[in-house]
N, C-alpha and C positions, 0 to 999 in steps of 0.2 A: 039184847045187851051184849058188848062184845066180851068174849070168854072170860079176859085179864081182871074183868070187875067182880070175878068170883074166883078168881085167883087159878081158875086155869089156865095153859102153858099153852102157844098154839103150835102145833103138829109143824112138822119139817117142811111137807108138803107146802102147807099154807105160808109158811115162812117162805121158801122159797119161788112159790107161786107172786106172793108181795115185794118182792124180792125182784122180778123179772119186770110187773108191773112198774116198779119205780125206776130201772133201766130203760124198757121203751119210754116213758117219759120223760128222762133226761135227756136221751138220743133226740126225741121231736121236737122236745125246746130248743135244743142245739142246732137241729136242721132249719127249724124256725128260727131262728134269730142268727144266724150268718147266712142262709142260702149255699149250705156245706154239700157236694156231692156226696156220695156215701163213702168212697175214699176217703176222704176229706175228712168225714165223721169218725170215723173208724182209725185214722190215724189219731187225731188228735186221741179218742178215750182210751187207747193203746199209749198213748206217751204220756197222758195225766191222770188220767185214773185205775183203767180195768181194761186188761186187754178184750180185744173187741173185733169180729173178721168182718169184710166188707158183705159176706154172705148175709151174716147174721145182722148190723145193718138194718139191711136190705128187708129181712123177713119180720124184723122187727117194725118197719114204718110199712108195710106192704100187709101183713097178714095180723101181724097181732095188735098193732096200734087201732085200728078199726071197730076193733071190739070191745077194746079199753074206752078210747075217748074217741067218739068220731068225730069231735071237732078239732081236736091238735092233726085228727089225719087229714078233714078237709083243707088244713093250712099249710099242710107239710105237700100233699097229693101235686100240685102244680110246682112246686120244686121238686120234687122226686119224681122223675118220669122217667 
């Protein structure tokens, strides 16, 4: 059962662990649904949301999305080369 049903608080870590997880997944939908280069990505969540560098990106559809969902990475993988 997750912690909040017993009225515990979840830790920073986790927060901010959930926190990263729901960025790479707004980045790969973004990538998925225009065919954005990582420039491209990376501007725009810098001009509307959360600044954002084309490194990070990058590490974010390359290295961490993989292990989160590997199917938003299989869909992303042939746009981001």
């Amino acid at each position: 059962m997750p912690k909040e049903e017993f009225g515990e608080q979840k830790s920073v870590a986790e927060q901010k662990h959930e926190e990263m997880v729901r960025r790479v997944k707004e980045v790969a939908d973004y990538t998925i649904e225009t065919g954005a280069s990582t420039r491209q990505v990376a501007k725009f969540f810098t001009e509307n949301r959360y600044k954002i560098s084309n490194a990070t990106v990058c590490t974010y559809l390359t290295q961490r999305l993989p292990k989160i969902d590997f199917a938003r990475y299989a869909l992303v993988k042939p746009i981001h080369r």
